[in-house]
Z-matrix of the N, CA and C atoms (Angstrom, degrees):
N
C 1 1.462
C 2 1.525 1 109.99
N 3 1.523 2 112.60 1 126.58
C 4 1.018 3 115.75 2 173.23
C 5 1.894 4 125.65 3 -60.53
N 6 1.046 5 135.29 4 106.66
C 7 1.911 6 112.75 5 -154.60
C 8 1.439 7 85.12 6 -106.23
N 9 1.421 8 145.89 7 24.43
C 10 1.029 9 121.12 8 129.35
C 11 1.665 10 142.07 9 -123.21
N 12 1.802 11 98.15 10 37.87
C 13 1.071 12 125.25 11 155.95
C 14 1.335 13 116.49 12 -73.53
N 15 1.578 14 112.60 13 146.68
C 16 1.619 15 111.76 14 164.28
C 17 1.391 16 97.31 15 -124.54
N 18 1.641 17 101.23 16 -171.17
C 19 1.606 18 138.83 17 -177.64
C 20 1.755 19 93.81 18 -50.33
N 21 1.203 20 75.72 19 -71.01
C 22 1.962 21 102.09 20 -168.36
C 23 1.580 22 108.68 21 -30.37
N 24 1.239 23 105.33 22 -71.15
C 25 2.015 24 119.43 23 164.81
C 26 1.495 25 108.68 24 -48.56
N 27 0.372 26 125.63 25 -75.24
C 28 2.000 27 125.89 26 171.44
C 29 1.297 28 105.50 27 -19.05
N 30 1.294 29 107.21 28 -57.96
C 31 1.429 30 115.54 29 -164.68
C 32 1.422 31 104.78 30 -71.38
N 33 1.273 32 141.33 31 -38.08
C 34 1.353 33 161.77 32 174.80
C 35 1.078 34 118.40 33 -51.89
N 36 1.401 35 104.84 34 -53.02
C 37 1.714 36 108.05 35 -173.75
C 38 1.437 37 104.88 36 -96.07
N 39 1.236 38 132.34 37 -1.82
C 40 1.613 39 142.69 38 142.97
C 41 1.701 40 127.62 39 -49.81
N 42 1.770 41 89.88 40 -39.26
C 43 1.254 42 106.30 41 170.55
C 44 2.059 43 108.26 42 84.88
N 45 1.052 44 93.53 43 46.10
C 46 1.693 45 110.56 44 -171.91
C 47 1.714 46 102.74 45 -149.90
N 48 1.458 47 90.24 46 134.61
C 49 1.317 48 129.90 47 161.69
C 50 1.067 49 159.49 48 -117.30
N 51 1.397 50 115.13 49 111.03
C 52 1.367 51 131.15 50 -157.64
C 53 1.532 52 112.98 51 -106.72
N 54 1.520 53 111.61 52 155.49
C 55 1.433 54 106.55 53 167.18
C 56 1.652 55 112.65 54 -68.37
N 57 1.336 56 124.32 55 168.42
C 58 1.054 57 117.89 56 -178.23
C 59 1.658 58 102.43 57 -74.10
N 60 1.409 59 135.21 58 -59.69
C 61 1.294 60 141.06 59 -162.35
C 62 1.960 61 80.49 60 -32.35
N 63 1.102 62 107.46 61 -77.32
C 64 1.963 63 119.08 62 -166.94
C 65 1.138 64 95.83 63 -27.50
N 66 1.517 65 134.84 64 -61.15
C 67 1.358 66 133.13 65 179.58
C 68 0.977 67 116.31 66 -21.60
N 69 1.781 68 103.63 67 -89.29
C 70 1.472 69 116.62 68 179.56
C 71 1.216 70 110.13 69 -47.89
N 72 1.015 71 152.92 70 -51.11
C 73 1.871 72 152.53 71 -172.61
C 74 1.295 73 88.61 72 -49.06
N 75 1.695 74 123.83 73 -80.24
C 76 1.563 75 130.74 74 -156.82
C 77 1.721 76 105.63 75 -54.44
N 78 1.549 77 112.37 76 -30.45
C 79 1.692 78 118.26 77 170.12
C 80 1.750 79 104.82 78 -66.42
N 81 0.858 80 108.83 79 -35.86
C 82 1.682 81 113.79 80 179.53
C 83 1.325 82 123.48 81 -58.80
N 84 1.416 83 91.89 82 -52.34
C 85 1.595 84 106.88 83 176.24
C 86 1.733 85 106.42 84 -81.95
N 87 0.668 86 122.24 85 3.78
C 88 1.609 87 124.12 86 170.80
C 89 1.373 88 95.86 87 -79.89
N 90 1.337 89 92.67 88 -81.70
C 91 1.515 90 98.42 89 -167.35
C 92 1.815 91 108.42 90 -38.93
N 93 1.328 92 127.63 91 -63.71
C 94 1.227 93 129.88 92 -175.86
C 95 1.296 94 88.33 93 -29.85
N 96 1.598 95 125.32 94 -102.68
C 97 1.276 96 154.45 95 -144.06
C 98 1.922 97 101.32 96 -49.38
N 99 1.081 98 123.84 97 -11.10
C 100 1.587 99 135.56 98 -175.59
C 101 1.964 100 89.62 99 -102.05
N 102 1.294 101 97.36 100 -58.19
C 103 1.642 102 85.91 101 -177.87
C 104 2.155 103 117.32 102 -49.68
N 105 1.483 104 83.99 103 -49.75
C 106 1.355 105 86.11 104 -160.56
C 107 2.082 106 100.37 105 -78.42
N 108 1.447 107 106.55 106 26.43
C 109 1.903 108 109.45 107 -172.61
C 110 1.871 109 91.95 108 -102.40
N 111 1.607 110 95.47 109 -18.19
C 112 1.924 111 85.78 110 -172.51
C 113 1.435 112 105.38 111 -74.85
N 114 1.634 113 122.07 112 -15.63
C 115 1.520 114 123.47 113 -179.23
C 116 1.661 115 110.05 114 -94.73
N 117 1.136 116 115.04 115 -24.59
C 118 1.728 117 112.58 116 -146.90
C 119 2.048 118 84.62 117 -161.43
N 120 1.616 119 101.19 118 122.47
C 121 1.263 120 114.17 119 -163.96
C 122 1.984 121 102.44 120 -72.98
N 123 1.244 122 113.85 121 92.90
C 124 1.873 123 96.71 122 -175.16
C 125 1.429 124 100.91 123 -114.10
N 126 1.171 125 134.08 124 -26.32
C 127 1.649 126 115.49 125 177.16
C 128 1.809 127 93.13 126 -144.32
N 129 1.467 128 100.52 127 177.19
C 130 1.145 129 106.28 128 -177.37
C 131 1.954 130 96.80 129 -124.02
N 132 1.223 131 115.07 130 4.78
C 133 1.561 132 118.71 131 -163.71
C 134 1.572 133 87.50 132 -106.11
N 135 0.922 134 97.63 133 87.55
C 136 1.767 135 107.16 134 -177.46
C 137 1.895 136 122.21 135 -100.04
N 138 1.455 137 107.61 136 7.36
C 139 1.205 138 120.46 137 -164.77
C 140 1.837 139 97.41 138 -129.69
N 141 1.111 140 102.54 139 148.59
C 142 2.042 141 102.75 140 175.78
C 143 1.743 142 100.10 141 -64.48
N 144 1.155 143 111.32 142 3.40
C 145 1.884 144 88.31 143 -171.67
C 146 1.462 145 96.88 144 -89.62
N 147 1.758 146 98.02 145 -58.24
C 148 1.843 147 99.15 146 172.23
C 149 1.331 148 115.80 147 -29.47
N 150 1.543 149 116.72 148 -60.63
C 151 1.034 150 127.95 149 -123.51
C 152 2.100 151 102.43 150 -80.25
N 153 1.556 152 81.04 151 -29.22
C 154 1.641 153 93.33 152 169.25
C 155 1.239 154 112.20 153 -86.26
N 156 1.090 155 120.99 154 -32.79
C 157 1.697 156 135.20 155 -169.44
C 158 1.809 157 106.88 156 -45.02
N 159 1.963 158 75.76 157 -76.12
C 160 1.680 159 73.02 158 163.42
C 161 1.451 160 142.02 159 -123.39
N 162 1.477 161 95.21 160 8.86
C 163 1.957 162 112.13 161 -177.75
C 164 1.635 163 89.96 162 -67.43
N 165 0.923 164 90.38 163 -100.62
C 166 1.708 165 121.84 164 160.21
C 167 1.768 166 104.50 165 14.71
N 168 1.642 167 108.49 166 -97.98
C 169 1.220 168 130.05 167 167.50
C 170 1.236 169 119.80 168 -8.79
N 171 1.766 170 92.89 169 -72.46
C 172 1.716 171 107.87 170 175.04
C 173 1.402 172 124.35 171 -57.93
N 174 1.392 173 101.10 172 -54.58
C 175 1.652 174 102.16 173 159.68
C 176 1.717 175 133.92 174 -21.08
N 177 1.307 176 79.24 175 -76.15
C 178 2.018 177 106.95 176 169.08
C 179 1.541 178 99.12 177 -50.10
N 180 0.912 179 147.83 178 -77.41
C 181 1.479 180 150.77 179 -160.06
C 182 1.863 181 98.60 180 -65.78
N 183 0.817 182 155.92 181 -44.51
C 184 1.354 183 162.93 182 128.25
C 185 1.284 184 99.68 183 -15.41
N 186 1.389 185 131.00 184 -57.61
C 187 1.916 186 130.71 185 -178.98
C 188 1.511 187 113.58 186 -61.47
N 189 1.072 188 100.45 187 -29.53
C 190 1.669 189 99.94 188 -166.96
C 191 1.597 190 107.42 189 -86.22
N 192 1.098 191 123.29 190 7.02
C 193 1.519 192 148.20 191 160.79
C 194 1.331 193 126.31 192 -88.32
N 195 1.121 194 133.35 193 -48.47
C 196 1.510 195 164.98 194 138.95
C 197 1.521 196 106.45 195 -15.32
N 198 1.776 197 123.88 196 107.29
C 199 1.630 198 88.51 197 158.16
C 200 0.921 199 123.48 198 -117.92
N 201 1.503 200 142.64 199 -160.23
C 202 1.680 201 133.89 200 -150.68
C 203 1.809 202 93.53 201 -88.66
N 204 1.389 203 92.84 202 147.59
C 205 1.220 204 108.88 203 -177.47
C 206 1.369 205 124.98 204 66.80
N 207 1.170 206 124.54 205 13.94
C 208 1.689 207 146.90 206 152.76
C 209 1.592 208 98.61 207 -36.52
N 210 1.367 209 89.23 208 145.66
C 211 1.589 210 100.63 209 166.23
C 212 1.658 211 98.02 210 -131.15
N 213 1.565 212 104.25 211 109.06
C 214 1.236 213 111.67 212 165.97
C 215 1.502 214 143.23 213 -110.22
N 216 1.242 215 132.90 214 151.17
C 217 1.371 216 114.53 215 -177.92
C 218 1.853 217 109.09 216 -119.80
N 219 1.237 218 95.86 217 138.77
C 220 1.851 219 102.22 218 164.87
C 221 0.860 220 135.47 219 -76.35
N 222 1.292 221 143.12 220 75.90
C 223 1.186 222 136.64 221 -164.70
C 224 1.677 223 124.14 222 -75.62
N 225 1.393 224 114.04 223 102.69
C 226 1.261 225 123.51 224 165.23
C 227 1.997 226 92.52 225 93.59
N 228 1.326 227 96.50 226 68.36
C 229 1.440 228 113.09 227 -165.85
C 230 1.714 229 109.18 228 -50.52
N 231 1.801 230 101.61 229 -45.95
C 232 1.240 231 129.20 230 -152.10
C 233 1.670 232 110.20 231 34.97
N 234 1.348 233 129.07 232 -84.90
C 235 1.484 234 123.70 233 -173.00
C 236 1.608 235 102.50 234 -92.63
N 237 0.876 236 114.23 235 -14.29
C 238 1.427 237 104.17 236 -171.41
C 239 1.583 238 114.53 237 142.85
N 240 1.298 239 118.18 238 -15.86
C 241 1.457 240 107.53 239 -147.85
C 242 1.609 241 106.37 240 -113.40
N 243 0.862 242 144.20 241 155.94
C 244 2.019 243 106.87 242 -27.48
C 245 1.223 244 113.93 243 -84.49
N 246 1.294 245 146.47 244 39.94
C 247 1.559 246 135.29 245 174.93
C 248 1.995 247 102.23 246 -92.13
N 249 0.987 248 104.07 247 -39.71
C 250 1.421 249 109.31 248 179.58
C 251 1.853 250 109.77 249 -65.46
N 252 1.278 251 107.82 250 -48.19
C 253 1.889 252 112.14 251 164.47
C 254 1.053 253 114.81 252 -59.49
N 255 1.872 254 119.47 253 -40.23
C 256 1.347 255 115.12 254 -176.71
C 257 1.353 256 117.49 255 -67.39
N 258 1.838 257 122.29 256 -24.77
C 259 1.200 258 118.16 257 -168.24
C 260 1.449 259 98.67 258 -74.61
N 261 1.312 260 134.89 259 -51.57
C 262 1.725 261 146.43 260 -174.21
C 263 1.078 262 84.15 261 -55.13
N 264 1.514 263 157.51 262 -74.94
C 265 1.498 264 129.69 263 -128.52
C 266 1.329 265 122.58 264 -113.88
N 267 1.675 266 104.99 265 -1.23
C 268 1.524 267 126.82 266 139.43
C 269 1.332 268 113.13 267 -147.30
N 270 1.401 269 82.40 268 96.52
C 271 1.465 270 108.53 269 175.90
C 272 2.067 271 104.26 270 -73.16
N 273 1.149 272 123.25 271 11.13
C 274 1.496 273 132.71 272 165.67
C 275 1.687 274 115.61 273 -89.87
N 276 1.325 275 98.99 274 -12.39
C 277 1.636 276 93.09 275 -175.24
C 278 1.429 277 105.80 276 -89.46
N 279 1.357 278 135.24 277 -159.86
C 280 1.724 279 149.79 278 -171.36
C 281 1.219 280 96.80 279 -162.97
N 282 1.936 281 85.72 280 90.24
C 283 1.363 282 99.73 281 -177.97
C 284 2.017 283 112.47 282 -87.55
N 285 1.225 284 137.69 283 158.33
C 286 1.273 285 126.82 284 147.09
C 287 1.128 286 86.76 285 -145.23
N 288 1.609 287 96.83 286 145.85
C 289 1.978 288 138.61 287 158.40
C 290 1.421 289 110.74 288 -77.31
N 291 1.174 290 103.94 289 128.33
C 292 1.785 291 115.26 290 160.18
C 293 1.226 292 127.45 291 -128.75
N 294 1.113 293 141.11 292 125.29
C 295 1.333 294 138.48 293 146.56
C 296 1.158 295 133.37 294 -165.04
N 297 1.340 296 109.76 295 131.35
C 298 1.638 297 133.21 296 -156.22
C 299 1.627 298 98.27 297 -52.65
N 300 0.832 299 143.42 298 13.74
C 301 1.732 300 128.97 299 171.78
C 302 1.041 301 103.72 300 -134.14
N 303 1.792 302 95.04 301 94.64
C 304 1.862 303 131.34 302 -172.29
C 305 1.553 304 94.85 303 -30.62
N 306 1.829 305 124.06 304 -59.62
C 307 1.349 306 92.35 305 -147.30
C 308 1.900 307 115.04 306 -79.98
N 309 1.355 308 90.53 307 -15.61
C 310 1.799 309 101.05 308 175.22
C 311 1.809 310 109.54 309 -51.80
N 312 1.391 311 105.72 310 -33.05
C 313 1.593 312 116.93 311 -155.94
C 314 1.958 313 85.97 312 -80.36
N 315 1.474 314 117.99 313 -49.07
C 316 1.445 315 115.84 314 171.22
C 317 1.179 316 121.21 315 -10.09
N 318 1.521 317 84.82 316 -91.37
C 319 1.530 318 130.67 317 -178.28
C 320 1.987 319 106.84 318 -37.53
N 321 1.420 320 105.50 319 -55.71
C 322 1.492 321 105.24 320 175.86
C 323 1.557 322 116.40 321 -62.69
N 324 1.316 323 93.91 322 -32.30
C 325 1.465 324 108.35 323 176.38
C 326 2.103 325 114.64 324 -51.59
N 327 1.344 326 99.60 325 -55.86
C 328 1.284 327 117.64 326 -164.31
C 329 1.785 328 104.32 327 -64.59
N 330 1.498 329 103.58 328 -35.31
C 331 1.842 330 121.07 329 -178.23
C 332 1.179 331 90.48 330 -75.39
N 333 1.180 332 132.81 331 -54.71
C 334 1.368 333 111.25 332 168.40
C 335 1.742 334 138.36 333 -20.89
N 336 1.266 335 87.72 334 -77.45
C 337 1.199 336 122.35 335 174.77
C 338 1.440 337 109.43 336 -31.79
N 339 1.578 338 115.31 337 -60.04
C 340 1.088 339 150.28 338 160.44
C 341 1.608 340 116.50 339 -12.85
N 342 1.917 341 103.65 340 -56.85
C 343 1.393 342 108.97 341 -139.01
C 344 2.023 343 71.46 342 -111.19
N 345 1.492 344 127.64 343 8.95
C 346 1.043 345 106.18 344 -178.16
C 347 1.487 346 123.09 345 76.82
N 348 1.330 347 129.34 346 8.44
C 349 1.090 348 134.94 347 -163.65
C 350 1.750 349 99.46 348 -107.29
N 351 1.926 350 93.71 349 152.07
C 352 1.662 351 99.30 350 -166.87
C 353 1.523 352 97.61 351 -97.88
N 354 1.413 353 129.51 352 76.21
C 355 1.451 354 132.57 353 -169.86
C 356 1.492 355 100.59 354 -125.70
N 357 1.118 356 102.02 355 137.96
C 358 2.047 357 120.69 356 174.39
C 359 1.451 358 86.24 357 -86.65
N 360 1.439 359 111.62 358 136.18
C 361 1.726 360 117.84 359 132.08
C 362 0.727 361 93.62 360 -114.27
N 363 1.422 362 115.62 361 152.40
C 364 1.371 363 151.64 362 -166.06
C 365 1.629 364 109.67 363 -141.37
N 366 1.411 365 109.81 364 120.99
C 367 2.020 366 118.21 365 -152.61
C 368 1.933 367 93.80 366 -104.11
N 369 1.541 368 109.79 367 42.78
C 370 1.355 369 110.33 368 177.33
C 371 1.445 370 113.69 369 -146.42
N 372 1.256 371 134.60 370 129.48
C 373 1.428 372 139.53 371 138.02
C 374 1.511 373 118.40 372 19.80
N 375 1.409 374 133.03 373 122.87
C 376 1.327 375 114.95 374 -154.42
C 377 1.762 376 88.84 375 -76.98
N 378 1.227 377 105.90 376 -23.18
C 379 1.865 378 90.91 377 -172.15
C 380 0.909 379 116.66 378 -74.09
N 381 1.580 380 135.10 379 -24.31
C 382 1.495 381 117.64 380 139.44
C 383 1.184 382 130.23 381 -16.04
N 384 1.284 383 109.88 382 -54.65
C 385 1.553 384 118.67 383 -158.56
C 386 1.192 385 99.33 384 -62.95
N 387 1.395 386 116.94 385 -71.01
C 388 1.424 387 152.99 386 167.16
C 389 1.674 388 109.71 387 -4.13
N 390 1.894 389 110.02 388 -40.12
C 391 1.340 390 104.19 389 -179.18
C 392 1.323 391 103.20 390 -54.88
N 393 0.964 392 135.15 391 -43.30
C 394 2.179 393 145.32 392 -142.90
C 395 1.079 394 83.35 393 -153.23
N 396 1.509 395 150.83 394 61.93
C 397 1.041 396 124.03 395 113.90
C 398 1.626 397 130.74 396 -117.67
N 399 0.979 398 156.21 397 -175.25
C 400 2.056 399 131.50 398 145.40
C 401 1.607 400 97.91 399 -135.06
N 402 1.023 401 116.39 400 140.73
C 403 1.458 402 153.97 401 171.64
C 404 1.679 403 107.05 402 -116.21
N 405 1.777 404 84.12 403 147.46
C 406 1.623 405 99.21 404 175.85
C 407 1.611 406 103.91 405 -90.63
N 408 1.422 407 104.67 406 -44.03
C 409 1.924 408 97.07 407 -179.05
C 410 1.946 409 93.95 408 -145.27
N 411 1.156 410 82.46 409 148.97
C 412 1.693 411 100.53 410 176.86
C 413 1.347 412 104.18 411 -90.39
N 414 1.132 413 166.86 412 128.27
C 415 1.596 414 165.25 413 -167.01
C 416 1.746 415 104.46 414 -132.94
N 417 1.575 416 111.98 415 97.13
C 418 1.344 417 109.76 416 172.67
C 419 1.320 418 111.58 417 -126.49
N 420 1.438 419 108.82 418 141.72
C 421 1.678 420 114.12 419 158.49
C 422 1.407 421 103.79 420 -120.46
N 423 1.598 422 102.89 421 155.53
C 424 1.968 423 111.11 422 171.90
C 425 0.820 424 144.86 423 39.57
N 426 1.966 425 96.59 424 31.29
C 427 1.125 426 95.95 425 177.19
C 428 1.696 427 121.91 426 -127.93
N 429 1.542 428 100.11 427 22.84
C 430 1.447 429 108.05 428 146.59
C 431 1.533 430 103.35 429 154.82
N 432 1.097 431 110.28 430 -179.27
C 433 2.282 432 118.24 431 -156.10
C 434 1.797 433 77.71 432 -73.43
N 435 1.746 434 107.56 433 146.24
C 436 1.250 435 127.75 434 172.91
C 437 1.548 436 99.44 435 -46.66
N 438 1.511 437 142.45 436 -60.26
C 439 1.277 438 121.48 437 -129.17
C 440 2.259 439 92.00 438 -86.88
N 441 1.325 440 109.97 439 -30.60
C 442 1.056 441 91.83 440 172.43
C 443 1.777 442 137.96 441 -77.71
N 444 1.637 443 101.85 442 -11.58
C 445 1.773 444 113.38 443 142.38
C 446 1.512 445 124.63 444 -31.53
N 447 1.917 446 95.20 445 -77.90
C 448 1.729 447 96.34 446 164.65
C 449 1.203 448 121.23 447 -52.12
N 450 1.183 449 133.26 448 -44.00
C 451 1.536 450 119.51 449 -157.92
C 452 1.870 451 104.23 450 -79.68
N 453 1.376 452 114.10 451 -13.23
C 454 1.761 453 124.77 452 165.48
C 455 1.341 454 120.01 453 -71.08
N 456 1.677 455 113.75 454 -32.42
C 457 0.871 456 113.53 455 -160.76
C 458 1.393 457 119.45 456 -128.95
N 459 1.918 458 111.23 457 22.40
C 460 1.111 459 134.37 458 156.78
C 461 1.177 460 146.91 459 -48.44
N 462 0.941 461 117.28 460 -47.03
C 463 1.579 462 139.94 461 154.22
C 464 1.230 463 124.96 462 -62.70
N 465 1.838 464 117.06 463 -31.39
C 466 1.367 465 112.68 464 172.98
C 467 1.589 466 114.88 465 -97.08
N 468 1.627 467 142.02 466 23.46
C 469 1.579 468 132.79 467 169.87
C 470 1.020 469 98.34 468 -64.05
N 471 1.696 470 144.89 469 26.20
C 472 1.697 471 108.83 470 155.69
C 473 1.686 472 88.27 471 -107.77
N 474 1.102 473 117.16 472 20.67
C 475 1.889 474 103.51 473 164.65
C 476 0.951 475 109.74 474 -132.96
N 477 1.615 476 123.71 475 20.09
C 478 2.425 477 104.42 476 145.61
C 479 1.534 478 85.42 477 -158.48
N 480 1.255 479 86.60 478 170.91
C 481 1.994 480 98.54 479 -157.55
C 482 1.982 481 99.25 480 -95.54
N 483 1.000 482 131.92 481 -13.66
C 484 1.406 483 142.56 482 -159.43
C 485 1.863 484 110.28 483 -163.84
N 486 1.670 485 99.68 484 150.07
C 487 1.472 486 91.85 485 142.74
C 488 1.264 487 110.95 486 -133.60
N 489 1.191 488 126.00 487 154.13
C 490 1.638 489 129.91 488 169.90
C 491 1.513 490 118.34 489 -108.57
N 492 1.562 491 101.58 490 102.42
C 493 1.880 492 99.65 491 -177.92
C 494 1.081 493 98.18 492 -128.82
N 495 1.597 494 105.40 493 142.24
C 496 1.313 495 145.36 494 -170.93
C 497 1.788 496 107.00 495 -87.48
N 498 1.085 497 127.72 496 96.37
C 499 1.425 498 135.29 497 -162.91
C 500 1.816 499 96.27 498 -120.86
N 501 1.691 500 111.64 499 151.03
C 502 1.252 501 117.79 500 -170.64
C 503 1.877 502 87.41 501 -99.25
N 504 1.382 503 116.13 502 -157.85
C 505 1.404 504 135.31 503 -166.07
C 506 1.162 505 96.23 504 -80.47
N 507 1.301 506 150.10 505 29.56
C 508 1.121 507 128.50 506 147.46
C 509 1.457 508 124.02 507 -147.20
N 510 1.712 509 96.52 508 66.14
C 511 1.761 510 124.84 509 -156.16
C 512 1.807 511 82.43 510 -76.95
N 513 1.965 512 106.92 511 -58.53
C 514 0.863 513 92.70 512 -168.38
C 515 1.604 514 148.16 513 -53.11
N 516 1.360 515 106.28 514 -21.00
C 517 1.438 516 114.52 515 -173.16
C 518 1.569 517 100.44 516 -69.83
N 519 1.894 518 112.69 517 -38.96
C 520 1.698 519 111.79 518 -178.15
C 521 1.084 520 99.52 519 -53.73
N 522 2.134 521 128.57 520 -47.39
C 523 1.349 522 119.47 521 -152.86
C 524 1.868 523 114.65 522 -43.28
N 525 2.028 524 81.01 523 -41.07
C 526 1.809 525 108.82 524 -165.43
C 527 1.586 526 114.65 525 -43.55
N 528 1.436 527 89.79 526 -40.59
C 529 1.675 528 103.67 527 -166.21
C 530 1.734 529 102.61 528 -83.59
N 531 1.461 530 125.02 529 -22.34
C 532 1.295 531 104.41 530 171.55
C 533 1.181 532 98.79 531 -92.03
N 534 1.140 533 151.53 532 -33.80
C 535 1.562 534 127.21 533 -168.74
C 536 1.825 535 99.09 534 -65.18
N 537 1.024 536 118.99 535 -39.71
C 538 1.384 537 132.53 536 -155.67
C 539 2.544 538 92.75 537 -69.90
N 540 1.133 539 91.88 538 -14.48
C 541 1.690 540 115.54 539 172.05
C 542 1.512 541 118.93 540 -89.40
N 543 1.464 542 102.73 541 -35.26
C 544 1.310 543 120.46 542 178.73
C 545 1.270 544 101.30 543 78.44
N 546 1.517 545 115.24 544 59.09
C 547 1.920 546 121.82 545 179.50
C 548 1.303 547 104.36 546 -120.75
N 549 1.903 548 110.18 547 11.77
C 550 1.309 549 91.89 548 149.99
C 551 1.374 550 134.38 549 -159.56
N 552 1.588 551 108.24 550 35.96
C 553 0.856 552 109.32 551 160.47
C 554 1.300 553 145.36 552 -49.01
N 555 1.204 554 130.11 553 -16.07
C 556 1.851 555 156.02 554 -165.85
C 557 1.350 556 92.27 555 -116.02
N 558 1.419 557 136.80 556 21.26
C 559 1.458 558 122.50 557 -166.49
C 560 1.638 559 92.01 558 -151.10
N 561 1.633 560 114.64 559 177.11
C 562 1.123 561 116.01 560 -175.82
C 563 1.738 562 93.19 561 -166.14
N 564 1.555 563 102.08 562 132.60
C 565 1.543 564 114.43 563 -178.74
C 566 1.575 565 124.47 564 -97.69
N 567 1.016 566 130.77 565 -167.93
C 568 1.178 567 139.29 566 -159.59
C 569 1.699 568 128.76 567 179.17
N 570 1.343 569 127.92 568 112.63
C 571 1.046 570 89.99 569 -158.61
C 572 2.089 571 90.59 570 -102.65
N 573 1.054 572 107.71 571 110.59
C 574 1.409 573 95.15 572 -160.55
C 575 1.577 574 111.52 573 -81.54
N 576 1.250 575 127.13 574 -37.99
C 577 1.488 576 113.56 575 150.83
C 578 1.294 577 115.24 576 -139.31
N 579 1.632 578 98.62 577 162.20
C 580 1.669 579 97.55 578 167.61
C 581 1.304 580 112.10 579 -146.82
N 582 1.238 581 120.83 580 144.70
C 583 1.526 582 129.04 581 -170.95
C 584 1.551 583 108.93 582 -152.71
N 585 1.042 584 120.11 583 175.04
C 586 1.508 585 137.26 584 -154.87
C 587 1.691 586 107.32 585 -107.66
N 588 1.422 587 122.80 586 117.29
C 589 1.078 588 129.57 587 175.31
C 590 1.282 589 122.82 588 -67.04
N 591 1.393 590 149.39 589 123.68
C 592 1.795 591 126.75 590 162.88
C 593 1.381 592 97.01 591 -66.34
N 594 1.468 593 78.31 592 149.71
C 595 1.357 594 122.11 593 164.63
C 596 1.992 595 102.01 594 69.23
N 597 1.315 596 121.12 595 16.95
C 598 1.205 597 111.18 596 -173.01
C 599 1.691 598 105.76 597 -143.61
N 600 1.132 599 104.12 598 158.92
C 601 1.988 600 106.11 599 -165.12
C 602 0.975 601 108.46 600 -83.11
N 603 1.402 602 131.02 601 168.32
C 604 1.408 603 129.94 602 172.31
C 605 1.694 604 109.46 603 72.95
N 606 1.596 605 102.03 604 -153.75
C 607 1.591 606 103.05 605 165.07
C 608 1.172 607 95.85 606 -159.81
N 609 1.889 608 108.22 607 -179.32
C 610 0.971 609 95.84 608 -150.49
C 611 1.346 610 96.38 609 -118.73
N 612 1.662 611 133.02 610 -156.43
C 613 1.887 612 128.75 611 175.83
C 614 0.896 613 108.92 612 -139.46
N 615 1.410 614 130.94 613 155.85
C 616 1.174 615 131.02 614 140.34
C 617 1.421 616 102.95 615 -96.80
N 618 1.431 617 123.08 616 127.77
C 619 1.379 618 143.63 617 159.63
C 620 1.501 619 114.78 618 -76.46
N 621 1.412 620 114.71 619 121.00
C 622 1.197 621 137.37 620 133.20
C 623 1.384 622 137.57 621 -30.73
N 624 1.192 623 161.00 622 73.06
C 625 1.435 624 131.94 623 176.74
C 626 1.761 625 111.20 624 -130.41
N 627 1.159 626 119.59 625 154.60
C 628 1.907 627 123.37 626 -138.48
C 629 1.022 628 73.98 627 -168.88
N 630 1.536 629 113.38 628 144.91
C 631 1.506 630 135.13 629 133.94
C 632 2.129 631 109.26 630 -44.75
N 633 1.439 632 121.26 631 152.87
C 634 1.281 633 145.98 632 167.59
C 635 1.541 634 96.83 633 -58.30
N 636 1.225 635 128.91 634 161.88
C 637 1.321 636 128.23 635 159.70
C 638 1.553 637 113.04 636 56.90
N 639 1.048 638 111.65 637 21.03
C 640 1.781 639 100.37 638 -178.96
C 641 1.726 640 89.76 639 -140.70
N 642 1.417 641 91.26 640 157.83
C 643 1.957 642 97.82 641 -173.62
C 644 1.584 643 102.30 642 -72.69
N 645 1.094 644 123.89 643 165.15
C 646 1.572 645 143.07 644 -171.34
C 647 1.262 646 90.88 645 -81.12
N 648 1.427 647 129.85 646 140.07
C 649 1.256 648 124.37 647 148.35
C 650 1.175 649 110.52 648 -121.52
């Protein structure tokens, strides 16, 4: 880690712009979420280059999908990312955190708390939620191959209208294996963006996925 790198430079040589308040918040929550990684394992992007590279990045590309006044959920938050970036850099959406491993959900809980932000974690399985809850978009990264997503989250499309997952260069082979399941026929994809990771091959997506017969949102 560079220790006399900041937020600010990261962000610069990325070529992204933020208000300053976002800065300092997203510098805040670094630091929190880096302090509390030497007790309890939550990211491995422990430096401002990662942390913009691909927290950041992914985040931002995930926002520009999103519209104001969304009510969204994170599924399988672990450190925060991106529901915790998404709340700082649209602070217009309705964000909530989830994820089933109570003490991770704490811990996000407490950074929360921390950064002043009006965010639920929630220490359960998004399909829990899902019985009693509705969402406009589910927003997940890394947290497991597409076809076993759909097949979790089958039963619940009458409680959020979309999901948006962030998949690396080899979305397509997952796509292969759920159609090849038949997880998606009743569904319809999208590849809504794609851009190039540092320091990593290929590129990466934002995924689309909608019920058949219903308008795109």
């Amino acid at each position: 880690m560079n220790v006399n790198d900041t937020l600010a430079e990261a962000l610069k040589r990325h070529g992204l712009q933020l208000p300053e308040e976002q800065i300092g918040r997203l510098d805040q929550y670094c630091r929190l979420l880096w302090d509390w990684n030497t007790k309890l394992n939550l990211t491995r992007h422990t430096d401002y280059e990662k942390f913009v590279g691909r927290d950041v990045v992914d985040s931002l590309q995930l926002a520009a999908h999103l519209r104001e006044g969304e009510e969204i959920l994170d599924v399988g938050t672990g450190g925060g990312v991106p529901g915790v970036v998404l709340a700082i850099v649209r602070p217009n959406l309705k964000v909530t955190l989830c994820d089933s491993v109570a003490k991770k959900a704490r811990t996000v809980e407490s950074i929360v708390k921390d950064l002043g932000l009006e965010v639920p974690v929630m220490p359960f399985r998004a399909e829990e939620l899902l019985e009693d809850t509705r969402y406009d978009a589910l927003v997940i990264r890394a947290v497991g191959p597409l076809w076993k997503l759909l097949a979790g989250f089958k039963p619940h499309w009458h409680s959020f209208r979309r999901l948006l997952i962030i998949k690396g260069p080899k979305w397509p082979e997952e796509l292969t294996e759920a159609r090849r399941r038949g997880l998606m026929k009743d569904l319809q994809l999208k590849t809504a963006a794609e851009y190039a990771m540092p320091g990593a091959e290929g590129k990466s997506v934002v995924l689309k996925i909608w019920p058949k017969n219903v308008k795109e949102r």
